[in-house]
C-alpha positions in Angstrom: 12.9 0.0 -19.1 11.3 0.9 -15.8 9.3 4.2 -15.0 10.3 6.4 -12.6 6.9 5.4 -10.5 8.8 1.5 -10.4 11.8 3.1 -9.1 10.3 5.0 -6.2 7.4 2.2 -5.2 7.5 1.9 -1.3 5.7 -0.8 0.5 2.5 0.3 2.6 3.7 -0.3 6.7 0.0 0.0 8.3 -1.0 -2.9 10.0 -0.2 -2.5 13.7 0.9 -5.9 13.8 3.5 -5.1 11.0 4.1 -2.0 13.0 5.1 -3.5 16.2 7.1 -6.0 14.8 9.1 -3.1 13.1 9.1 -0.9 16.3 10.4 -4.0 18.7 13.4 -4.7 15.5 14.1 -0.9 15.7 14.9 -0.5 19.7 16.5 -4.0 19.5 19.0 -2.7 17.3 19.6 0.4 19.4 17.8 2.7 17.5 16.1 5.5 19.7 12.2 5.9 19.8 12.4 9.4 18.5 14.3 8.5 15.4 12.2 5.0 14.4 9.2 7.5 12.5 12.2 9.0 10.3 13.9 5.9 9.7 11.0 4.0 8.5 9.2 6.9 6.4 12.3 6.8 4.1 11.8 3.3 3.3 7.8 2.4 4.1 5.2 4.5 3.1 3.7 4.7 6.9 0.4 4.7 8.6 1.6 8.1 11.3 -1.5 7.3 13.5 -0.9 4.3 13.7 2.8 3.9 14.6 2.1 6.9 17.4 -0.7 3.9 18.6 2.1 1.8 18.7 5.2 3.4 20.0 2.8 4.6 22.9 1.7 1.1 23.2 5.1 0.0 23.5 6.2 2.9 25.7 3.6 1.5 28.3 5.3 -1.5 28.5 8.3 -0.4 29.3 7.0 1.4 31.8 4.9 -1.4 33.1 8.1 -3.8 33.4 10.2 -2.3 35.9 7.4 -2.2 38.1 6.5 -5.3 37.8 9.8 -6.8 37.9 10.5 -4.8 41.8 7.2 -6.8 42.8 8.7 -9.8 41.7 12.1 -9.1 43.7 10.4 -8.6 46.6 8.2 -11.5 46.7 
């Protein structure tokens, strides 16, 4: 019979690496930025810095593409 520690056992999200790659599934799916900390604290026990690192990281980009992309256009 299991314990009730077996039933409730998470797996440690901490690596920014494994981070990203779960950040960049999330908002492929449609799932917004504010809701991705929620979503994966009920099934990953989380690293908070870290995914703040990374979801400013990839907020950066975003940011960064657009602009980038009007340079291109006008090239």
């Amino acid at each position: 019979m299991r314990s009730h520690s077996e039933d409730n056992f998470k797996i440690r999200l901490v690596e920014r690496a494994q981070l990203l790659i779960a950040v960049q599934k999330m908002l492929a799916h449609g799932i917004p930025e504010e809701l991705i900390p929620i979503r994966l604290a009920h099934a990953f026990y989380v690293d908070i810095d870290e995914l703040n690192a990374v979801l400013e990281i990839v907020r950066q980009a975003k940011e960064r593409t657009p602009a980038q992309q009007r340079s291109f256009k006008a090239a």
